[in-house]
C-alpha positions in Angstrom: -8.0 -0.7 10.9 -10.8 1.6 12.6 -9.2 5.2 11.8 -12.2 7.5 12.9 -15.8 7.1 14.6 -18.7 9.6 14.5 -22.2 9.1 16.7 -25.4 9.7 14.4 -28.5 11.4 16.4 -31.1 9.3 17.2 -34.3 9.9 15.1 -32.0 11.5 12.1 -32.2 8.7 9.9 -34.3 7.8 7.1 -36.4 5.1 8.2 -35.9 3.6 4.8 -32.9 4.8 2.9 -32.7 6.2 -0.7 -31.1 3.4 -3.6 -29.2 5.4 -5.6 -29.6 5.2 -9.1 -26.8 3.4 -11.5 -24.3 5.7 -12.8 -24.2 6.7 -16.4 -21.7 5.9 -18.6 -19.8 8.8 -18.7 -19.3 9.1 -15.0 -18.3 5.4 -14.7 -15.1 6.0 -17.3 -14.4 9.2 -15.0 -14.1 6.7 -12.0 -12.4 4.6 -13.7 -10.0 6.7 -15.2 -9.2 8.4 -12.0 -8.2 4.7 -10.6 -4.5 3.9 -11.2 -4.9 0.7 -12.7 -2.1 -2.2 -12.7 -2.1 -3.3 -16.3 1.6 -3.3 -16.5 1.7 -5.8 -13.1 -1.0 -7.7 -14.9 1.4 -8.1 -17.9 4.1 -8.8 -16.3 2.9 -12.1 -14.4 1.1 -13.5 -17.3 4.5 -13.7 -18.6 5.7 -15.3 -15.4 2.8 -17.5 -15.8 4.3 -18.6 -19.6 7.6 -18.7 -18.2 6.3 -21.4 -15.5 4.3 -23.0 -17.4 7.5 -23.5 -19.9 9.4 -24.7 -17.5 7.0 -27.4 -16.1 7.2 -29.4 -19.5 10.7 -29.1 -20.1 10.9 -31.1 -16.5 8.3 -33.1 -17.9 10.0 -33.8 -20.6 13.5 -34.8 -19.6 11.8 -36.8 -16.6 9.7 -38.7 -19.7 13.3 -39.5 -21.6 14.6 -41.0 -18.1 11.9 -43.4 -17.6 11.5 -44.8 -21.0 11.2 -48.0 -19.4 8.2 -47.6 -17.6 6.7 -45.8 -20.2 3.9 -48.1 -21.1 2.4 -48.1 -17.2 2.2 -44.6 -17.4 0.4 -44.9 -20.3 -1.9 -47.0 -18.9 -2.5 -44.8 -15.7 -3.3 -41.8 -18.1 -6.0 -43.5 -19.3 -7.7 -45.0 -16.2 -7.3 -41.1 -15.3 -9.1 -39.8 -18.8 -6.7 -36.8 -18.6 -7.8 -36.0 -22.1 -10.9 -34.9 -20.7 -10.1 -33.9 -17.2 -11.2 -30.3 -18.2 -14.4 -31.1 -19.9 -17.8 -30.4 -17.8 -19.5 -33.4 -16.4 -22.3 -34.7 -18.0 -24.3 -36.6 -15.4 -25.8 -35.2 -12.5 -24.0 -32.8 -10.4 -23.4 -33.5 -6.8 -24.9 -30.4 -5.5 -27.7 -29.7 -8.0 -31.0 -30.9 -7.9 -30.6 -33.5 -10.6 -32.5 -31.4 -13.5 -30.3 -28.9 -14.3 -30.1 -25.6 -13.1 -33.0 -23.2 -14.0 -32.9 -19.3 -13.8 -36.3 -17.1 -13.4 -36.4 -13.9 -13.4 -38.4 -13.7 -9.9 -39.4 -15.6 -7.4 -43.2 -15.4 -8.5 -42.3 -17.4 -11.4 -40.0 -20.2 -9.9 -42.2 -22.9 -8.9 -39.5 -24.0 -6.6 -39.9 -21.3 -4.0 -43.1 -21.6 -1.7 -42.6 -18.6 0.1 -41.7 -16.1 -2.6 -41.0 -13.1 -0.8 -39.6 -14.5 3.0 -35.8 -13.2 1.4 -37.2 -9.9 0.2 -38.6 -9.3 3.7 -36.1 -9.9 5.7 -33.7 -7.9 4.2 -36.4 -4.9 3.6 -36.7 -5.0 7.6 -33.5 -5.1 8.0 -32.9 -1.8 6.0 -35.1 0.0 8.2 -33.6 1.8 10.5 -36.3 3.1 13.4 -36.3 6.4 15.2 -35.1 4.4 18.9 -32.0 2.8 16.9 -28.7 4.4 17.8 -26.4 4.6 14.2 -22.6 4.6 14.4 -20.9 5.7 11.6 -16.9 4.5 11.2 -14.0 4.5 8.7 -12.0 2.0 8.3 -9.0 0.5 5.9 -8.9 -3.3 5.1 -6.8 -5.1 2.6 -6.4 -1.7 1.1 -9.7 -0.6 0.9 -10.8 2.4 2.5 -14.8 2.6 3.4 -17.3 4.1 5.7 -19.5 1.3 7.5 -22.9 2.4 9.4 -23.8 0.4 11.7 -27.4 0.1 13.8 -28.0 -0.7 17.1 -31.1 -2.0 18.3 -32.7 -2.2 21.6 -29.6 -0.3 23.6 -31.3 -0.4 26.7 -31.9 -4.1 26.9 -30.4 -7.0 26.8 -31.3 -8.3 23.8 -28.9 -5.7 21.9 -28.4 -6.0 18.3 -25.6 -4.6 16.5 -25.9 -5.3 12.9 -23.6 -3.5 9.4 -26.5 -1.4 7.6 -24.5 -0.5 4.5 -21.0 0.7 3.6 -19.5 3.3 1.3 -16.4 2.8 -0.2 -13.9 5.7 -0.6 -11.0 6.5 -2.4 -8.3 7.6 0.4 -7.0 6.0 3.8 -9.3 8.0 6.4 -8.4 9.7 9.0 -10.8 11.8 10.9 -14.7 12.0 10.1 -17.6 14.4 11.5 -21.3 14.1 11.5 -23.6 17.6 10.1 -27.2 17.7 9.4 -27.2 20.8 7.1 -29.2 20.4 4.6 -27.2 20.1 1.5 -30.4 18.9 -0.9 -33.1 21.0 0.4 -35.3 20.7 2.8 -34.9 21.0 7.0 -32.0 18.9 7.8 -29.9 16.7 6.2 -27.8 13.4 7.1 -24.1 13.5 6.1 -20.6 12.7 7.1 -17.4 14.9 6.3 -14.2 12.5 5.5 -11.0 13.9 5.9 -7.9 11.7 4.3 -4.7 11.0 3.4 -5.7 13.2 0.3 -6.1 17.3 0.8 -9.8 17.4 -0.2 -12.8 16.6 2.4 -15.8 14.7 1.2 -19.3 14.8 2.1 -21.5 11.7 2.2 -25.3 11.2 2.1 -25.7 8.4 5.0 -29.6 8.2 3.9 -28.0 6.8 0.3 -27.1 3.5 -0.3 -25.2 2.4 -3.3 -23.8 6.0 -4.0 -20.6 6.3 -5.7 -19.8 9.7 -5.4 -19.7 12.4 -2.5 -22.3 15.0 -2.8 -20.2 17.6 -2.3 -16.1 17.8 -2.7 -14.2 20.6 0.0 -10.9 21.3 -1.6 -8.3 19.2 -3.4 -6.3 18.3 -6.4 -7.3 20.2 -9.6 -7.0 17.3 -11.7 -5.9 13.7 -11.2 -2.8 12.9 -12.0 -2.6 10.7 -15.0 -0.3 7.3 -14.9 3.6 7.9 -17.1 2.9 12.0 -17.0 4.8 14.1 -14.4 2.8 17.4 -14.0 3.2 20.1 -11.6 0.7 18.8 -8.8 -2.7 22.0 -8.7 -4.8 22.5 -6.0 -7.9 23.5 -6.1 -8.7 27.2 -4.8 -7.9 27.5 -1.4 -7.3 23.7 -1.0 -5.3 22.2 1.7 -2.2 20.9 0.7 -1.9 17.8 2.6 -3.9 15.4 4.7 -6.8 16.7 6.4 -6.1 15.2 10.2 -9.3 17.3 11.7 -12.6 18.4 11.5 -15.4 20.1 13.6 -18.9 21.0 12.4 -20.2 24.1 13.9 -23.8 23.3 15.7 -25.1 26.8 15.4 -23.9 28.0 12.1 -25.2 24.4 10.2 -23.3 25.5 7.0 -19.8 25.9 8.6 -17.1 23.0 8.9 -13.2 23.7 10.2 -10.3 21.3 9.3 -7.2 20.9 10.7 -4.7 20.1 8.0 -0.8 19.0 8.1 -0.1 21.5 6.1 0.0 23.4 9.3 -3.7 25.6 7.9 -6.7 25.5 9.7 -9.8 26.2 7.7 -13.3 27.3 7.7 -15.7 25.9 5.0 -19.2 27.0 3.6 -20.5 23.8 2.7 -23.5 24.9 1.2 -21.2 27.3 -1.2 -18.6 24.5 -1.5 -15.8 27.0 -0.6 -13.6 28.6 2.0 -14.4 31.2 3.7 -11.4 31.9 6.1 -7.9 30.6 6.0 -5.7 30.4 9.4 -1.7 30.1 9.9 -1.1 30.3 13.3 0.5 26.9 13.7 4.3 26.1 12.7 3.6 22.7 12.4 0.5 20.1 11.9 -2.6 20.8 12.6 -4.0 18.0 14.3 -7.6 19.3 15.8 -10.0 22.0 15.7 -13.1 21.9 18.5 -15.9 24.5 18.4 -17.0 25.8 21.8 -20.8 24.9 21.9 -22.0 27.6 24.2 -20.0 30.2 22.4 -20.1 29.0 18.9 -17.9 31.9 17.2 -14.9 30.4 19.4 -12.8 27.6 17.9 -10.1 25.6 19.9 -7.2 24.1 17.3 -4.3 21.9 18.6 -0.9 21.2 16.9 2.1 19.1 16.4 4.0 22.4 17.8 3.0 21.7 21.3 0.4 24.3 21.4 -3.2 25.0 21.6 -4.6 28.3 20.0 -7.5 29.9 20.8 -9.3 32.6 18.4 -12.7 34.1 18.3 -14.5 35.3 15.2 -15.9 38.1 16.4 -12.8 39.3 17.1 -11.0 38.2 13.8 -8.3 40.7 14.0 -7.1 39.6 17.3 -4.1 37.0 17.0 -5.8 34.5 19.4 -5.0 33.3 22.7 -2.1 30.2 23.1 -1.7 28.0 25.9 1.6 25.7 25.4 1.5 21.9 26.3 4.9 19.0 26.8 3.9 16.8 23.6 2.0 17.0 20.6 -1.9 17.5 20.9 -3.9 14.3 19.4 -7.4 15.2 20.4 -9.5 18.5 22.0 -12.8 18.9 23.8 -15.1 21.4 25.0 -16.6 21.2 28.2 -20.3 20.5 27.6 -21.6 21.6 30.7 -19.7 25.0 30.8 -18.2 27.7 28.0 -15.4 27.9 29.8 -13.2 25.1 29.9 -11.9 22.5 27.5 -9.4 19.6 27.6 -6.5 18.4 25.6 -4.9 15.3 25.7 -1.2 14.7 24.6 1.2 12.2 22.6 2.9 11.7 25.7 0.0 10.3 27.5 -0.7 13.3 29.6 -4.5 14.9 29.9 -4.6 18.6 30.8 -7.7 21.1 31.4 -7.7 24.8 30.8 -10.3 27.5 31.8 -10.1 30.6 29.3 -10.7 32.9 31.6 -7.5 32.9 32.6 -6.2 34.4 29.4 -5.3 37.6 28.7 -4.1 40.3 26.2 -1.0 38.9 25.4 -1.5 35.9 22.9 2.3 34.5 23.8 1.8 34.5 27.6 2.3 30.7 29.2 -1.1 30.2 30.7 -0.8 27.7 33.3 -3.6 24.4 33.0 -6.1 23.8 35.6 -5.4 20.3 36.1 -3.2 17.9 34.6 -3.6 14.0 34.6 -1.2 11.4 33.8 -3.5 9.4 32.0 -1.5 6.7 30.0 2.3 5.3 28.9 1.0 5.9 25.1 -0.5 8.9 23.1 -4.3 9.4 24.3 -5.8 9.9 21.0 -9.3 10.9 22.0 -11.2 12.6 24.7 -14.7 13.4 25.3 -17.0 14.5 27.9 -20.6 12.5 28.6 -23.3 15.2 27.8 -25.7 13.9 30.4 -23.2 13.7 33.5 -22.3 17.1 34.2 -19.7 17.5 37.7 -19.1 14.4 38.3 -16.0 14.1 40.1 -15.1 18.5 39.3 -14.2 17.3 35.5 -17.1 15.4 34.6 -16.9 12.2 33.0 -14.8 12.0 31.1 -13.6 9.5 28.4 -10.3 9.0 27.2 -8.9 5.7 24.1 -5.3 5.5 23.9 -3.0 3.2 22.0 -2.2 1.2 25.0 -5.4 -0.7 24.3 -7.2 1.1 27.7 -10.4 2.7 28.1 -10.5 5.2 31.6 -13.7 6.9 32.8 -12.8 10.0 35.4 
Protein backbone atom coordinates (compact mmCIF):
# COMPACT_ATOMS: atom_id res chain seq x y z
CA UNK A 1 0.00 0.00 0.00
CA UNK A 2 1.39 3.48 -1.35
CA UNK A 3 0.41 5.84 1.85
CA UNK A 4 2.29 9.12 0.82
CA UNK A 5 4.37 10.49 -2.41
CA UNK A 6 6.79 13.46 -2.41
CA UNK A 7 8.52 14.96 -5.93
CA UNK A 8 12.39 15.47 -5.55
CA UNK A 9 13.86 18.58 -7.62
CA UNK A 10 15.57 17.82 -10.43
CA UNK A 11 19.39 18.38 -10.21
CA UNK A 12 19.16 17.92 -6.14
CA UNK A 13 20.55 14.59 -6.04
CA UNK A 14 23.86 13.30 -5.53
CA UNK A 15 24.96 12.05 -8.65
CA UNK A 16 26.52 9.16 -6.77
CA UNK A 17 25.12 8.53 -3.31
CA UNK A 18 26.92 8.15 0.06
CA UNK A 19 27.18 4.14 1.50
CA UNK A 20 26.76 4.49 4.91
CA UNK A 21 29.00 3.00 7.09
CA UNK A 22 28.05 -0.39 9.22
CA UNK A 23 26.67 0.31 12.49
CA UNK A 24 28.61 -0.29 15.69
CA UNK A 25 27.75 -2.65 18.05
CA UNK A 26 26.19 -0.79 20.49
CA UNK A 27 23.70 0.91 18.28
CA UNK A 28 22.77 -2.42 16.62
CA UNK A 29 21.57 -3.88 20.36
CA UNK A 30 19.66 -0.35 20.60
CA UNK A 31 17.75 -1.38 17.35
CA UNK A 32 17.28 -4.42 18.33
CA UNK A 33 16.08 -3.89 21.57
CA UNK A 34 13.64 -1.34 20.53
CA UNK A 35 12.07 -4.23 18.15
CA UNK A 36 9.39 -6.19 19.96
CA UNK A 37 10.54 -9.49 19.13
CA UNK A 38 8.21 -12.79 19.08
CA UNK A 39 10.23 -15.26 21.08
CA UNK A 40 7.25 -16.39 23.02
CA UNK A 41 5.29 -17.15 19.37
CA UNK A 42 8.59 -18.80 18.43
CA UNK A 43 8.28 -21.00 21.48
CA UNK A 44 5.12 -21.75 21.25
CA UNK A 45 5.11 -23.43 17.66
CA UNK A 46 8.23 -25.34 18.19
CA UNK A 47 6.14 -27.05 20.62
CA UNK A 48 3.32 -27.41 18.12
CA UNK A 49 6.01 -28.66 15.89
CA UNK A 50 6.81 -31.62 18.83
CA UNK A 51 3.37 -32.07 19.37
CA UNK A 52 2.96 -32.89 15.40
CA UNK A 53 5.63 -34.58 14.99
CA UNK A 54 4.41 -36.94 18.06
CA UNK A 55 1.52 -37.53 16.64
CA UNK A 56 2.69 -38.53 13.16
CA UNK A 57 4.49 -41.77 14.66
CA UNK A 58 1.96 -42.79 16.93
CA UNK A 59 -0.26 -43.03 13.42
CA UNK A 60 2.66 -44.64 12.16
CA UNK A 61 2.83 -46.80 14.59
CA UNK A 62 -0.68 -48.24 15.04
CA UNK A 63 -0.92 -48.25 11.06
CA UNK A 64 2.59 -50.60 11.28
CA UNK A 65 0.66 -53.16 14.02
CA UNK A 66 -2.36 -53.35 11.34
CA UNK A 67 -0.44 -54.40 8.50
CA UNK A 68 1.82 -56.93 10.00
CA UNK A 69 1.21 -58.97 7.13
CA UNK A 70 2.70 -56.96 4.59
CA UNK A 71 5.44 -56.04 6.71
CA UNK A 72 8.21 -57.65 4.82
CA UNK A 73 7.32 -55.56 1.35
CA UNK A 74 7.56 -52.63 3.12
CA UNK A 75 10.65 -53.47 4.17
CA UNK A 76 11.82 -54.16 1.03
CA UNK A 77 10.55 -50.64 -0.47
CA UNK A 78 12.48 -48.85 2.43
CA UNK A 79 15.42 -50.09 1.10
CA UNK A 80 15.09 -49.60 -2.66
CA UNK A 81 14.26 -45.95 -1.14
CA UNK A 82 17.72 -45.79 1.12
CA UNK A 83 15.57 -43.78 3.70
CA UNK A 84 18.42 -44.27 6.06
CA UNK A 85 20.26 -41.87 4.14
CA UNK A 86 17.56 -39.72 2.52
CA UNK A 87 19.10 -36.75 4.51
CA UNK A 88 22.68 -37.17 3.78
CA UNK A 89 24.30 -34.76 1.07
CA UNK A 90 24.98 -36.30 -2.28
CA UNK A 91 28.19 -37.30 -3.17
CA UNK A 92 28.39 -37.27 -7.00
CA UNK A 93 27.98 -34.41 -9.07
CA UNK A 94 25.36 -31.96 -8.49
CA UNK A 95 22.84 -31.28 -11.11
CA UNK A 96 23.36 -27.60 -11.20
CA UNK A 97 27.08 -27.25 -10.39
CA UNK A 98 29.77 -27.29 -12.72
CA UNK A 99 31.01 -30.77 -11.82
CA UNK A 100 34.10 -29.67 -9.65
CA UNK A 101 32.70 -28.45 -6.74
CA UNK A 102 31.87 -25.10 -5.85
CA UNK A 103 34.76 -22.60 -5.35
CA UNK A 104 34.53 -19.22 -3.44
CA UNK A 105 37.10 -16.14 -4.27
CA UNK A 106 37.20 -13.42 -2.71
CA UNK A 107 36.88 -11.18 -6.03
CA UNK A 108 36.36 -11.51 -9.27
CA UNK A 109 40.16 -10.72 -10.25
CA UNK A 110 41.01 -13.88 -8.71
CA UNK A 111 38.31 -16.35 -10.15
CA UNK A 112 39.57 -17.63 -13.33
CA UNK A 113 36.04 -18.39 -14.22
CA UNK A 114 34.92 -14.87 -14.90
CA UNK A 115 36.28 -13.25 -18.28
CA UNK A 116 34.87 -10.03 -17.80
CA UNK A 117 35.58 -9.28 -14.09
CA UNK A 118 33.99 -6.10 -13.52
CA UNK A 119 30.75 -6.12 -16.31
CA UNK A 120 28.44 -6.76 -12.73
CA UNK A 121 30.26 -4.04 -10.92
CA UNK A 122 29.47 -1.70 -13.76
CA UNK A 123 26.26 -2.06 -14.25
CA UNK A 124 25.08 -1.70 -11.04
CA UNK A 125 27.68 1.50 -10.38
CA UNK A 126 25.66 3.15 -13.46
CA UNK A 127 22.79 2.28 -12.24
CA UNK A 128 23.40 4.10 -8.89
CA UNK A 129 23.98 7.19 -10.60
CA UNK A 130 21.42 9.34 -10.66
CA UNK A 131 22.06 12.39 -13.31
CA UNK A 132 21.07 16.03 -12.99
CA UNK A 133 18.01 15.45 -16.05
CA UNK A 134 16.52 12.38 -13.99
CA UNK A 135 13.31 13.20 -12.24
CA UNK A 136 13.39 11.22 -8.45
CA UNK A 137 10.12 10.25 -6.74
CA UNK A 138 10.22 9.50 -3.36
CA UNK A 139 7.16 7.19 -1.84
CA UNK A 140 6.13 5.25 1.42
CA UNK A 141 4.71 2.35 1.39
CA UNK A 142 3.57 -0.74 3.82
CA UNK A 143 3.99 -4.38 2.47
CA UNK A 144 3.58 -7.60 4.37
CA UNK A 145 4.11 -5.38 7.36
CA UNK A 146 6.98 -3.62 6.49
CA UNK A 147 6.92 -0.01 6.28
CA UNK A 148 9.79 1.65 3.88
CA UNK A 149 10.55 4.68 1.78
CA UNK A 150 11.42 3.66 -2.00
CA UNK A 151 13.19 6.31 -4.38
CA UNK A 152 12.66 5.81 -7.57
CA UNK A 153 14.43 7.44 -10.95
CA UNK A 154 13.16 8.33 -14.01
CA UNK A 155 15.05 8.57 -16.96
CA UNK A 156 14.55 10.21 -20.25
CA UNK A 157 10.83 11.76 -19.20
CA UNK A 158 10.53 13.50 -22.26
CA UNK A 159 10.90 10.58 -24.61
CA UNK A 160 9.79 7.57 -25.29
CA UNK A 161 12.16 5.51 -24.17
CA UNK A 162 11.26 6.28 -20.41
CA UNK A 163 12.83 4.31 -17.70
CA UNK A 164 11.55 4.00 -14.37
CA UNK A 165 13.80 1.93 -12.26
CA UNK A 166 13.79 1.46 -7.78
CA UNK A 167 17.17 3.33 -6.76
CA UNK A 168 17.22 2.21 -3.09
CA UNK A 169 14.89 1.92 -0.18
CA UNK A 170 14.83 2.76 3.43
CA UNK A 171 13.14 0.83 5.82
CA UNK A 172 11.19 2.43 8.75
CA UNK A 173 9.79 1.51 11.77
CA UNK A 174 5.99 2.85 11.68
CA UNK A 175 3.10 2.53 9.02
CA UNK A 176 3.50 6.01 6.99
CA UNK A 177 1.24 8.33 6.46
CA UNK A 178 2.22 11.63 5.02
CA UNK A 179 5.94 12.58 3.83
CA UNK A 180 7.48 16.01 2.62
CA UNK A 181 10.54 16.87 0.73
CA UNK A 182 13.23 19.91 2.40
CA UNK A 183 16.62 20.79 1.20
CA UNK A 184 17.91 22.44 4.47
CA UNK A 185 20.96 21.67 5.16
CA UNK A 186 20.96 19.52 8.11
CA UNK A 187 24.99 18.44 7.73
CA UNK A 188 26.47 21.58 6.58
CA UNK A 189 27.01 22.96 3.59
CA UNK A 190 24.30 24.80 0.92
CA UNK A 191 21.47 22.50 0.68
CA UNK A 192 20.62 19.35 1.74
CA UNK A 193 18.41 16.31 0.44
CA UNK A 194 15.90 14.89 2.98
CA UNK A 195 12.43 13.61 3.52
CA UNK A 196 10.28 14.26 6.73
CA UNK A 197 8.06 10.88 7.63
CA UNK A 198 5.20 11.38 9.58
CA UNK A 199 3.54 7.94 11.11
CA UNK A 200 1.37 6.01 12.92
CA UNK A 201 3.84 6.91 15.79
CA UNK A 202 3.89 10.77 17.26
CA UNK A 203 7.48 11.54 16.34
CA UNK A 204 8.62 12.82 12.60
CA UNK A 205 11.69 11.48 11.04
CA UNK A 206 14.13 12.93 8.80
CA UNK A 207 15.92 10.98 6.10
CA UNK A 208 19.18 11.58 4.08
CA UNK A 209 17.91 10.50 0.37
CA UNK A 210 21.73 10.91 -0.75
CA UNK A 211 22.45 7.76 1.89
CA UNK A 212 22.06 4.40 1.11
CA UNK A 213 22.15 1.73 3.64
CA UNK A 214 21.40 4.08 6.58
CA UNK A 215 19.66 2.76 9.45
CA UNK A 216 18.76 5.56 11.42
CA UNK A 217 17.08 9.08 10.71
CA UNK A 218 19.36 11.94 11.05
CA UNK A 219 17.36 13.79 12.94
CA UNK A 220 14.16 12.67 15.29
CA UNK A 221 11.06 15.64 15.67
CA UNK A 222 9.16 14.64 18.81
CA UNK A 223 8.07 11.28 20.25
CA UNK A 224 8.09 8.76 22.87
CA UNK A 225 10.71 9.32 25.67
CA UNK A 226 11.59 5.86 25.80
CA UNK A 227 10.45 2.67 24.24
CA UNK A 228 8.33 0.72 25.84
CA UNK A 229 9.79 -2.51 26.98
CA UNK A 230 7.90 -6.01 26.35
CA UNK A 231 5.89 -7.56 30.06
CA UNK A 232 6.43 -3.74 31.74
CA UNK A 233 3.32 -1.42 31.86
CA UNK A 234 4.80 2.18 32.25
CA UNK A 235 3.04 5.40 32.12
CA UNK A 236 3.61 6.18 28.24
CA UNK A 237 6.32 9.88 28.15
CA UNK A 238 6.54 12.09 25.43
CA UNK A 239 9.21 13.81 24.55
CA UNK A 240 9.09 17.74 25.13
CA UNK A 241 6.54 19.20 23.17
CA UNK A 242 5.89 15.89 21.25
CA UNK A 243 2.65 15.14 19.49
CA UNK A 244 0.68 12.70 21.09
CA UNK A 245 -0.62 10.80 18.26
CA UNK A 246 -0.04 10.14 14.60
CA UNK A 247 1.39 12.80 12.64
CA UNK A 248 -1.29 12.95 9.48
CA UNK A 249 0.52 16.28 7.94
CA UNK A 250 3.31 17.99 7.07
CA UNK A 251 4.53 21.23 5.11
CA UNK A 252 8.04 22.50 4.73
CA UNK A 253 8.32 26.16 4.60
CA UNK A 254 10.25 27.18 1.18
CA UNK A 255 11.49 30.50 2.44
CA UNK A 256 12.29 29.81 6.05
CA UNK A 257 14.49 26.27 5.01
CA UNK A 258 14.66 25.33 8.74
CA UNK A 259 10.86 25.35 9.47
CA UNK A 260 8.53 22.21 9.09
CA UNK A 261 4.52 22.31 10.40
CA UNK A 262 2.62 19.01 11.25
CA UNK A 263 -0.74 18.30 11.48
CA UNK A 264 -1.29 15.77 14.24
CA UNK A 265 -4.60 13.75 15.45
CA UNK A 266 -4.01 14.91 18.49
CA UNK A 267 -5.92 17.87 17.13
CA UNK A 268 -2.11 20.17 17.54
CA UNK A 269 -0.62 21.77 14.71
CA UNK A 270 3.05 22.42 15.09
CA UNK A 271 5.92 24.38 13.97
CA UNK A 272 9.49 22.68 14.06
CA UNK A 273 13.17 24.12 13.92
CA UNK A 274 14.75 21.33 12.38
CA UNK A 275 18.13 22.48 12.53
CA UNK A 276 17.47 22.91 16.59
CA UNK A 277 15.48 19.65 16.61
CA UNK A 278 12.67 21.37 18.58
CA UNK A 279 9.35 23.20 18.59
CA UNK A 280 9.04 26.39 18.25
CA UNK A 281 5.23 27.12 18.36
CA UNK A 282 2.44 24.97 19.39
CA UNK A 283 -1.33 25.58 17.96
CA UNK A 284 -4.88 24.39 19.29
CA UNK A 285 -7.33 25.77 17.21
CA UNK A 286 -8.84 22.60 16.03
CA UNK A 287 -11.41 20.34 18.17
CA UNK A 288 -10.62 17.49 16.28
CA UNK A 289 -7.82 15.91 13.88
CA UNK A 290 -5.64 17.72 12.24
CA UNK A 291 -5.40 16.39 8.90
CA UNK A 292 -3.20 19.14 6.82
CA UNK A 293 -1.15 22.15 7.06
CA UNK A 294 -0.20 24.18 3.53
CA UNK A 295 2.20 27.15 3.62
CA UNK A 296 1.21 30.00 1.22
CA UNK A 297 4.29 30.31 -1.04
CA UNK A 298 3.96 33.98 -1.94
CA UNK A 299 3.33 34.90 1.71
CA UNK A 300 5.38 32.44 3.49
CA UNK A 301 4.51 33.56 7.23
CA UNK A 302 0.75 32.34 6.35
CA UNK A 303 -0.11 28.77 6.99
CA UNK A 304 -3.50 27.06 5.88
CA UNK A 305 -4.46 23.88 8.34
CA UNK A 306 -7.56 21.67 7.76
CA UNK A 307 -9.43 19.39 10.25
CA UNK A 308 -11.66 16.51 10.93
CA UNK A 309 -14.03 19.33 12.48
CA UNK A 310 -15.11 20.52 9.12
CA UNK A 311 -12.99 23.54 9.16
CA UNK A 312 -10.20 25.27 7.62
CA UNK A 313 -8.14 27.87 9.79
CA UNK A 314 -6.19 30.42 8.58
CA UNK A 315 -3.31 32.23 10.83
CA UNK A 316 -0.44 34.47 10.05
CA UNK A 317 2.70 34.72 12.04
CA UNK A 318 3.22 38.04 11.86
CA UNK A 319 0.21 38.50 13.49
CA UNK A 320 0.60 35.64 16.14
CA UNK A 321 -1.80 37.06 18.58
CA UNK A 322 -4.64 37.15 16.23
CA UNK A 323 -6.92 33.92 16.54
CA UNK A 324 -6.84 33.31 12.75
CA UNK A 325 -9.34 33.40 10.15
CA UNK A 326 -11.90 30.05 9.68
CA UNK A 327 -13.83 29.25 6.78
CA UNK A 328 -16.25 26.12 7.55
CA UNK A 329 -16.63 23.25 4.91
CA UNK A 330 -19.74 19.93 4.69
CA UNK A 331 -17.08 17.01 5.46
CA UNK A 332 -13.89 16.49 6.78
CA UNK A 333 -10.75 18.08 4.95
CA UNK A 334 -8.25 15.29 3.43
CA UNK A 335 -5.92 17.56 1.51
CA UNK A 336 -5.09 21.56 1.04
CA UNK A 337 -3.30 23.65 -1.63
CA UNK A 338 -2.13 26.91 -2.31
CA UNK A 339 -2.65 28.58 -5.49
CA UNK A 340 0.77 28.78 -7.14
CA UNK A 341 0.04 31.35 -9.48
CA UNK A 342 -1.61 33.81 -6.90
CA UNK A 343 -1.24 34.53 -2.85
CA UNK A 344 -4.59 34.69 -2.69
CA UNK A 345 -6.51 31.67 -3.09
CA UNK A 346 -6.17 28.10 -2.04
CA UNK A 347 -8.30 24.94 -2.42
CA UNK A 348 -9.58 22.21 -0.13
CA UNK A 349 -10.97 19.09 -1.04
CA UNK A 350 -13.36 17.06 1.20
CA UNK A 351 -14.31 13.38 2.57
CA UNK A 352 -17.41 13.75 0.89
CA UNK A 353 -15.96 14.12 -2.54
CA UNK A 354 -16.59 17.81 -2.89
CA UNK A 355 -13.58 20.34 -4.07
CA UNK A 356 -14.07 23.91 -2.90
CA UNK A 357 -11.85 27.29 -3.49
CA UNK A 358 -11.51 30.26 -1.27
CA UNK A 359 -9.95 33.67 -1.83
CA UNK A 360 -8.74 35.25 1.62
CA UNK A 361 -9.53 38.38 0.77
CA UNK A 362 -12.77 37.87 1.68
CA UNK A 363 -12.09 37.53 5.33
CA UNK A 364 -12.46 39.69 7.89
CA UNK A 365 -12.08 40.62 11.63
CA UNK A 366 -14.24 38.25 12.95
CA UNK A 367 -12.39 34.68 12.99
CA UNK A 368 -16.06 32.78 13.44
CA UNK A 369 -17.71 34.51 10.43
CA UNK A 370 -18.99 31.80 7.65
CA UNK A 371 -16.97 32.96 4.72
CA UNK A 372 -18.67 31.77 1.64
CA UNK A 373 -16.19 29.63 -1.08
CA UNK A 374 -15.47 30.86 -4.43
CA UNK A 375 -16.36 27.84 -6.23
CA UNK A 376 -17.35 24.52 -5.28
CA UNK A 377 -16.98 21.30 -7.42
CA UNK A 378 -18.54 17.98 -7.05
CA UNK A 379 -15.52 16.19 -7.87
CA UNK A 380 -16.14 12.44 -6.88
CA UNK A 381 -18.65 9.72 -4.94
CA UNK A 382 -15.41 9.03 -2.55
CA UNK A 383 -13.10 11.23 -0.32
CA UNK A 384 -10.63 13.25 -2.72
CA UNK A 385 -7.57 12.75 -0.85
CA UNK A 386 -5.18 15.03 -2.68
CA UNK A 387 -5.14 18.15 -4.64
CA UNK A 388 -2.58 20.07 -6.37
CA UNK A 389 -2.13 22.75 -8.82
CA UNK A 390 0.50 22.39 -12.05
CA UNK A 391 3.18 25.18 -11.41
CA UNK A 392 3.72 25.80 -15.06
CA UNK A 393 -0.03 26.20 -16.18
CA UNK A 394 -1.28 29.16 -14.59
CA UNK A 395 -5.34 30.24 -15.62
CA UNK A 396 -6.14 27.62 -17.33
CA UNK A 397 -9.71 27.24 -17.31
CA UNK A 398 -10.12 30.41 -14.11
CA UNK A 399 -8.75 27.52 -11.56
CA UNK A 400 -5.79 26.33 -13.21
CA UNK A 401 -5.05 22.88 -13.61
CA UNK A 402 -5.69 21.28 -11.34
CA UNK A 403 -5.20 17.68 -10.00
CA UNK A 404 -7.22 15.82 -7.89
CA UNK A 405 -6.72 11.29 -6.62
CA UNK A 406 -9.52 9.99 -4.93
CA UNK A 407 -10.32 6.54 -3.57
CA UNK A 408 -12.67 5.85 -6.40
CA UNK A 409 -9.68 4.80 -8.39
CA UNK A 410 -10.03 8.36 -10.76
CA UNK A 411 -7.61 10.82 -11.74
CA UNK A 412 -9.51 14.41 -13.08
CA UNK A 413 -7.49 17.30 -14.56
CA UNK A 414 -9.75 20.85 -14.50
Amino acid sequence: MISAISWVPKGVSKSEPVVADPPPEEEIQEIIASHTTKSGDSDNEVANNDEVVAQALNVADAVGKASTGSCDEITLALKDLDMDRYDDEDEGIEVFSSGIGDLYYPSNDMDPYIKDKNDDDSDELEDMIINPTDSVIVYACTEDEVSYLEVLVIEDADSSEMNVYPHHNIIIPAFPLCTAWLDCPLKGGERGNFIAVGSMEPSIEIWDLDVIDEVQPCVVLGGFEEKKKKGKKKPIKYKDDSHTDSVLGLAWNKEYRNILASAGADKRVKIWDVVAGKCDITMEHHSDKVQAVAWNHHAPQVLLSGSFDHTVVLKDGRMPSHSGYKWSVTADVESLAWDLHTEHSFVVSLEDGIVKGFDIRTANSDSSSDLSSTFTLHAHDKAVTSVSYNPSAPNVCIFNILVRISTDYVCILV
